[in-house]
Structures are given as structure tokens and as C-alpha cells.
C-alpha positions as CSV (number, residue, x, y, z in Angstrom):
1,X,136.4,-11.6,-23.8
2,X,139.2,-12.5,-26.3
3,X,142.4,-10.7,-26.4
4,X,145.3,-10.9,-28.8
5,X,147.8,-13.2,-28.2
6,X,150.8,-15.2,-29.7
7,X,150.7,-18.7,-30.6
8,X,153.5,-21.2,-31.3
9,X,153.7,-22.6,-34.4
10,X,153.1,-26.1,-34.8
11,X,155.8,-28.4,-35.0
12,X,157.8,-26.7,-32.9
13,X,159.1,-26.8,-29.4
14,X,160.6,-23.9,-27.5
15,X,163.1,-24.4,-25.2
16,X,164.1,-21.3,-23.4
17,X,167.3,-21.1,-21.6
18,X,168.2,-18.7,-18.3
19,X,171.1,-18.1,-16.0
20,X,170.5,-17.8,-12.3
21,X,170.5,-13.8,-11.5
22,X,173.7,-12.6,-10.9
23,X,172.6,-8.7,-10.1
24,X,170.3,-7.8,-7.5
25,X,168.0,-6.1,-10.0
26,X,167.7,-9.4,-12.1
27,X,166.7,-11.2,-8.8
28,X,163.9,-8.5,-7.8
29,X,162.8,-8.5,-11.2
30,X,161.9,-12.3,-10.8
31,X,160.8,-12.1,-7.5
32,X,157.9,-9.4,-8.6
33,X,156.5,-12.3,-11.0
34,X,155.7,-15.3,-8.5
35,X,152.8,-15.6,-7.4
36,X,152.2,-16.3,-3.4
37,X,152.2,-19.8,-3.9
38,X,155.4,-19.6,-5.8
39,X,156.6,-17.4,-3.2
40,X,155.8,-19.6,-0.6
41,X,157.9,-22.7,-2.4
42,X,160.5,-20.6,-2.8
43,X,161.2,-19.9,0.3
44,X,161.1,-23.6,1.7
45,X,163.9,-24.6,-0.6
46,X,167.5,-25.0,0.3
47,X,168.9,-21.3,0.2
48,X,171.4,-22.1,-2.0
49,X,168.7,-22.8,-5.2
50,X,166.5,-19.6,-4.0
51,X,167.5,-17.7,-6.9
52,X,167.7,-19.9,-10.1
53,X,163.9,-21.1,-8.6
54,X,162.7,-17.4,-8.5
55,X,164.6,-17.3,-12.5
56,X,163.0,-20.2,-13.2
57,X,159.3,-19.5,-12.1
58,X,159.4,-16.3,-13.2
59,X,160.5,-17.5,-17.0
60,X,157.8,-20.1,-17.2
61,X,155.4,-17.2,-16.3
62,X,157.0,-14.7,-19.4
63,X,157.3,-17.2,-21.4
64,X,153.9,-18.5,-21.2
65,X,152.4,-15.1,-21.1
66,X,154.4,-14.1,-24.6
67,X,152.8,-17.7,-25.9
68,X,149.3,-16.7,-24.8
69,X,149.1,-12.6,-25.2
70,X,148.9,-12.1,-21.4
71,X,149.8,-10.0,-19.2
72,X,152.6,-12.4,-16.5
73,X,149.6,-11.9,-13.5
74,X,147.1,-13.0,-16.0
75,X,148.8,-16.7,-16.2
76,X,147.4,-19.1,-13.6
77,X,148.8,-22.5,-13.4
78,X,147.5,-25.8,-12.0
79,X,149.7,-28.9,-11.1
80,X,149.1,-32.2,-11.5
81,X,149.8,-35.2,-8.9
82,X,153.7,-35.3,-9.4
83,X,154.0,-31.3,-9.9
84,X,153.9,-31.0,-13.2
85,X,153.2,-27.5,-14.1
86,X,149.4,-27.1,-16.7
87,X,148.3,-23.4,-17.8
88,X,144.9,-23.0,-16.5
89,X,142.6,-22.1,-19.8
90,X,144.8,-23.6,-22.3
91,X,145.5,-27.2,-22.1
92,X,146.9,-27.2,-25.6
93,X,150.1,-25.5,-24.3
94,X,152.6,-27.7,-23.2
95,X,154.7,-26.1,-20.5
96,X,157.8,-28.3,-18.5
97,X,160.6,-26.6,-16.7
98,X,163.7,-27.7,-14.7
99,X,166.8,-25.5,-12.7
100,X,169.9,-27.2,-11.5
101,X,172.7,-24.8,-9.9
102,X,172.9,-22.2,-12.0
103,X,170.7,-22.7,-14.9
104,X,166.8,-22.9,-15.3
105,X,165.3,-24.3,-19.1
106,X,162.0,-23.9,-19.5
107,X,160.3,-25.6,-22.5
108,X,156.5,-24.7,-24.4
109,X,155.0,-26.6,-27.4
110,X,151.4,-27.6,-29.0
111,X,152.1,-30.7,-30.0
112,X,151.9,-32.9,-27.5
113,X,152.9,-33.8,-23.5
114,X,156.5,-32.2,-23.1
115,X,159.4,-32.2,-20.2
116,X,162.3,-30.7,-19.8
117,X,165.6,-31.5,-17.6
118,X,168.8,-29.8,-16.7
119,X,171.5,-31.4,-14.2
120,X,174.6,-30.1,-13.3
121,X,177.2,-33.0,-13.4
122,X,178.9,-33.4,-10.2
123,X,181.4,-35.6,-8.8
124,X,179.7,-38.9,-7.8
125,X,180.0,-40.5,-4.7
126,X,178.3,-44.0,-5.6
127,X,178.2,-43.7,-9.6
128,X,177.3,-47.6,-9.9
129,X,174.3,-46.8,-7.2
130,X,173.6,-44.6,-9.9
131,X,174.2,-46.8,-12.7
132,X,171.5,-49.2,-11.6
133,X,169.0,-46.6,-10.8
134,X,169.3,-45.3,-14.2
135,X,169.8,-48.0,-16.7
136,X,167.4,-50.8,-17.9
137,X,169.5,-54.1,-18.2
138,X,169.0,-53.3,-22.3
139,X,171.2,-50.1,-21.7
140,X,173.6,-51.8,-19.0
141,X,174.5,-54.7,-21.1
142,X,175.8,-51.9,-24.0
143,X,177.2,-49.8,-22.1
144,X,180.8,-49.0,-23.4
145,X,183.9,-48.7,-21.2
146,X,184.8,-45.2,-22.1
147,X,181.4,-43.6,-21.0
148,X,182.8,-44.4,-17.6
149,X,184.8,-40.4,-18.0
150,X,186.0,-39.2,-14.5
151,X,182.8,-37.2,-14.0
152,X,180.5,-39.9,-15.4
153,X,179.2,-37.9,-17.7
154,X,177.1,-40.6,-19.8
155,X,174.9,-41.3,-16.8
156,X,174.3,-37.8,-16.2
157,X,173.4,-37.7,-20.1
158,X,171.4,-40.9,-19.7
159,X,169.4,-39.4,-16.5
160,X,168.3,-36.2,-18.2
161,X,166.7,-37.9,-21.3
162,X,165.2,-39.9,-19.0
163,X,163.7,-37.7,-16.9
164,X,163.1,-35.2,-19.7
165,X,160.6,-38.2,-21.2
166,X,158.7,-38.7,-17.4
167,X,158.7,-35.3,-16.9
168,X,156.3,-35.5,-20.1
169,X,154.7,-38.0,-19.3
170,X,153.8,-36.3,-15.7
171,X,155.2,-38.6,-13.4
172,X,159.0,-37.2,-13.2
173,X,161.1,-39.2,-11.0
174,X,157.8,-40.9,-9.3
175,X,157.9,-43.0,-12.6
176,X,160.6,-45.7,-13.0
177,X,163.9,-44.4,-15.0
178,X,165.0,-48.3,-16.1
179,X,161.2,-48.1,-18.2
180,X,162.9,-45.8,-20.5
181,X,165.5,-47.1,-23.3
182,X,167.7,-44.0,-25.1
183,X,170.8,-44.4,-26.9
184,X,172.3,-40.7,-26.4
185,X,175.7,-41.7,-27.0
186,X,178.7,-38.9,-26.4
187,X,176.7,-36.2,-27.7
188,X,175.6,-32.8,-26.2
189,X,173.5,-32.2,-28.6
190,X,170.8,-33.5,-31.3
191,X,168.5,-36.4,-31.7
192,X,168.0,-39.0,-29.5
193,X,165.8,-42.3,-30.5
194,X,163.7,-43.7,-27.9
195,X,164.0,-47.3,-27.9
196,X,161.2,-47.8,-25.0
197,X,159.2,-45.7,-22.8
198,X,155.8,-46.4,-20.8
199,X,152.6,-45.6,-22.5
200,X,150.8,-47.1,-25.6
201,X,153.1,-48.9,-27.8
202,X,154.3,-47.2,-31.3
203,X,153.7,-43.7,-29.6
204,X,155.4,-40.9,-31.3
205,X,158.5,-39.3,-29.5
206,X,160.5,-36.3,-30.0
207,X,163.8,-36.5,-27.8
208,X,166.5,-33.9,-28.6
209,X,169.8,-32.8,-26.2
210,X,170.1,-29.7,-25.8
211,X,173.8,-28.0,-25.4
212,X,173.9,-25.6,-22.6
213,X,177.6,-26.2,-22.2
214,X,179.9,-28.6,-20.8
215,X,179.2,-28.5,-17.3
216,X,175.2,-29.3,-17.6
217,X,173.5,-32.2,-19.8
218,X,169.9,-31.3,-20.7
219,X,167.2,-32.9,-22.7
220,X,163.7,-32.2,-24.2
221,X,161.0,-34.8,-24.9
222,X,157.9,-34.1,-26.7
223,X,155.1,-37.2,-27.0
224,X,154.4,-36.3,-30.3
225,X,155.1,-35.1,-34.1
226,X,157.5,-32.4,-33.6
227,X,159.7,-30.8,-36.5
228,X,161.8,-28.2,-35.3
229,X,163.3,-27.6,-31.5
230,X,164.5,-24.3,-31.0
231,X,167.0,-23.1,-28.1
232,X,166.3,-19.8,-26.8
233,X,168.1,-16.9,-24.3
234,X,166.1,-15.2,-22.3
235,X,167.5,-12.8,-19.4
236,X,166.2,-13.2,-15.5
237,X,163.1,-11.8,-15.4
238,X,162.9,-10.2,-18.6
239,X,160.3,-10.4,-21.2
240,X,160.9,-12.7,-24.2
241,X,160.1,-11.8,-27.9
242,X,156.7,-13.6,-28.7
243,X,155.7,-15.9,-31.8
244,X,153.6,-14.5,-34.3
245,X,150.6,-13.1,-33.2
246,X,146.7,-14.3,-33.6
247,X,143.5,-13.9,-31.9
248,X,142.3,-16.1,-29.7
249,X,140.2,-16.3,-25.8
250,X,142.8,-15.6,-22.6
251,X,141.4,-16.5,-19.4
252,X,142.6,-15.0,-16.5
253,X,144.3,-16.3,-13.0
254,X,141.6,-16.6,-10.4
């Protein structure tokens, strides 16, 4: 049976942005979308990221549901060998999400494998531990004095388009961070060129920083042609706006 629903243009990536609940009601809201599965994750995480996982679960399954013309219990989602989230019925849409303290992002295209990562920066205990994990000897050799701030704030850049790119690429932080060459600068936002990353050689990447304020860095990477990356609001466990609509099959969850 098909049933109406609303597809993303292509070209462009969504990147949806949403606060940890702050009301009870926002955190019930959330908690009525996971599934048992989800449920059951949730609950075996530290208590102290309970809530921005329940935001951030329960956003991927709005946000895909807007995308697809679904009802949120009609989404079913498979996961491949590091975790990264696929919607069951529709392989075309590209779904990645990531929560730090505070903040989940949670990103949807049709162009091509896409990830998504948010960190809080923290105070470092062993930033040149750090340092080595994250830079290739390319990036280490140019790296200027004065991205060495008091929070280290240019690693914490680096890491995110990092792991925004293995995140599309499925592997996450299973795959090797020093693979991946980017040149963010100071920014917080904008384009960022990928220099190197693994996969076939003159692949297409979109990488773009995405500002969700001063305390966070976040990045979004797309394997693919991508125009336009748009940055979105949505409340916990509310129901975004969808794009415009067409016609087209939904399957269900099992």
C-alpha cells in the first residue's frame, strides 16, 4: 500500500538540532516514542545522558517519520556493525545522529552516506594524548600555536569533523581518526575541505560545521554532491514541520 509522504529535496542535508528536556513533559513526550529496544539502551547508559538519549532517539524517529509520511511507530530501524542507525524500507534516506551533554543533532539526506557529531568541549586531562589520537602527522606538522586555547578547542573541532566523516562512512570511532585530513581552522561554522579520508580516491565530500554555540563543536559530512545544509530546531519530542510532500510506498516497523 502506498501512503503520502514527504521527501527531501535533493541537494540538501538536514541537520536538526535539540536540547536535552528540561520539563518533565518534554521528557515523557520522548520517552512515548522509543521503541523497546531503544528503551532498553536507554536505560543501560550512564544516568547522567538518560535524557538527551531519550531526546535524541525520539528526534531521529520524528524526523524520519516527517521525511517518510509515517506515523513515529511506523519507522523501524536496522543498524549496522558499528551502530550506525539505517531506516528499514528506504535505504535512500540517510539518517546519522549524535548527543553530547546537553544537546542531540540529528542529520537526514538523499544524497549520499551521512554522519553527524556533537561534543561538548571539556577541560582535558591529557590533550597531547589527544592530540596524537586525532591528528595525522599531515595535520600535526601544521598545526599552529594558538589552536592550543585553554580548552583546546581546535582538537575538539578537529575530532568532530572527523568523526562526523566515519560516522558516514559507518565505522565511527571503530575506524582510524589520523585516516582523515580536514583543515577547519578557528571556525564554528561553514565549509570544511577534506584533504583525505578512507574510501575510493577522488570521492565527493560534503563537510560543513555546524554552530550550535560556543560550548559544543559539531560537524556534518555527507559522501556526496550536496548543495545546501540546513540547521534546524526542533523541540523534545515534538513533531517537526515536513518537506514538501509526494507519494511514494511506506513500509512499516515489524
Amino acid at each position: 500500500m502506498s501512503a503520502p509522504r514527504h521527501g527531501l529535496p535533493r541537494g540538501e542535508t538536514h541537520v536538526w538540532v535539540v536540547r536535552e528536556p528540561e520539563r518533565p513533559e518534554e521528557l515523557r513526550r520522548c520517552l512515548e516514542l522509543l521503541s523497546p529496544e531503544e528503551e532498553r539502551r536507554r536505560r543501560v547508559v550512564v544516568p547522567s545522558q538518560r535524557a538527551v538519549y531519550a531526546a535524541a532517539h525520539a528526534a531521529l524517529r520524528l524526523v524520519t517519520a516527517a521525511c517518510r509520511g509515517c506515523e513515529p511507530a511506523d519507522v523501524a530501524f536496522r543498524r549496522g556493525a558499528f551502530g550506525k542507525p539505517y531506516v528499514a524500507g528506504d535505504p535512500g534516506l540517510r539518517v546519522s545522529l549524535s548527543h553530547t551533554e546537553g544537546l542531540a543533532l540529528v542529520a537526514v539526506g538523499r544524497d549520499g552516506p551521512t554522519g553527524v557529531d556533537v561534543e561538548r568541549i571539556v577541560p582535558l586531562r591529557d590533550p597531547d594524548g589527544l592530540r596524537r589520537q586525532t591528528l595525522s602527522a599531515w595535520e600535526a606538522d601544521r598545526w599552529p600555536a594558538h589552536r592550543d586555547d585553554t580548552l583546546h578547542s581546535g582538537l575538539f573541532t578537529h575530532w568532530t569533523c572527523k568523526e562526523a566523516v566515519l560516522k558516514a562512512l559507518g565505522t565511527g570511532l571503530a575506524g582510524d581518526l589520523t585516516a582523515v585530513r580536514v583543515t577547519p581552522g578557528s571556525r564554528r561554522s561553514g565549509p570544511v575541505r577534506v584533504h583525505a579520508a578512507p574510501g575510493p580516491a577522488g570521492r565527493s565530500w560534503r563537510l560543513e560545521l555546524v554552530d550550535v554555540g560556543p560550548r559544543y563543536r559539531a560537524a556534518v559530512a555527507v559522501a556526496g554532491d550536496v548543495e545546501v545544509v540546513r540547521i534546524r530546531r526542533l523541540a523534545p519530542g515534538a513533531r517537526p514541520e515536513p518537506p514538501p510532500a509526494r507519494t511514494v510506498p511506506c513500509a512499516t516497523a515489524p
